[in-house]
C-alpha positions in Angstrom: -17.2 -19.6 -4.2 -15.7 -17.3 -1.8 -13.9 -13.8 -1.8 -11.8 -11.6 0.0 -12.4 -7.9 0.7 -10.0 -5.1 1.3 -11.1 -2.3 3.2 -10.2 1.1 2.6 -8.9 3.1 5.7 -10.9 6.5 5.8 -8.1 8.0 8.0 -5.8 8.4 5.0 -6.7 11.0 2.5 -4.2 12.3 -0.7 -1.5 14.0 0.3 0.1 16.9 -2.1 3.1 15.6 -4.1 2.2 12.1 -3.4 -0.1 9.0 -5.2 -2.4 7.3 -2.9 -3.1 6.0 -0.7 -2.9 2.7 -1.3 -4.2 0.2 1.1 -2.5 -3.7 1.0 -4.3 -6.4 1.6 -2.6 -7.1 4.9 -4.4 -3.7 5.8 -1.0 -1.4 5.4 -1.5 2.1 4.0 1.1 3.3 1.5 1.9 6.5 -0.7 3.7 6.6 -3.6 6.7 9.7 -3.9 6.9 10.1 -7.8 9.9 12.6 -7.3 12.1 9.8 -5.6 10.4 6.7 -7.3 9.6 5.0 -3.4 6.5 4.6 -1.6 6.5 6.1 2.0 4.4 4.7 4.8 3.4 7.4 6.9 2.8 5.6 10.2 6.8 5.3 10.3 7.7 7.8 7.9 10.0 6.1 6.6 10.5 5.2 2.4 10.4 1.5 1.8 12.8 -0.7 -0.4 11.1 -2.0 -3.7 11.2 -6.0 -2.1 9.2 -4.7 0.5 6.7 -3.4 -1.5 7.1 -6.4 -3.8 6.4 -8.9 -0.8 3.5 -6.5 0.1 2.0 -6.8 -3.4 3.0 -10.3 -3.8 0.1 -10.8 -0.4 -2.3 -9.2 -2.3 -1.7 -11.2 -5.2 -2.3 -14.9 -2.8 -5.3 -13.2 -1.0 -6.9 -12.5 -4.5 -6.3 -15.9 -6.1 -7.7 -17.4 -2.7 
């Protein structure tokens, strides 16, 4: 039987305002932005649309089934 690790990336740390961080299992970092219901990746700072997230999610789903 064989299993997948995700590792967490001490570089990110909480962030006022903001849930997280949340680490993918494609190794992206993410925060979540309660007050505008988005999460924000803070390498581009940019806020990412919900099928991006759900395609993100959807890989951590496959690696944890593997």
């Amino acid at each position: 039987m064989g299993y997948t690790t995700f590792t967490k990336n001490e570089n990110y740390k909480p962030r006022k305002g903001l849930e997280g961080p949340f680490t993918f299992g494609n190794g992206r970092t993410l925060y979540y932005d309660v007050s505008c219901g988005q999460y924000w990746d803070p390498k581009t700072d940019i806020y990412l649309e919900n099928d991006e997230v759900a395609d993100l999610q959807g890989y951590l789903i496959t690696k944890l089934k593997a």
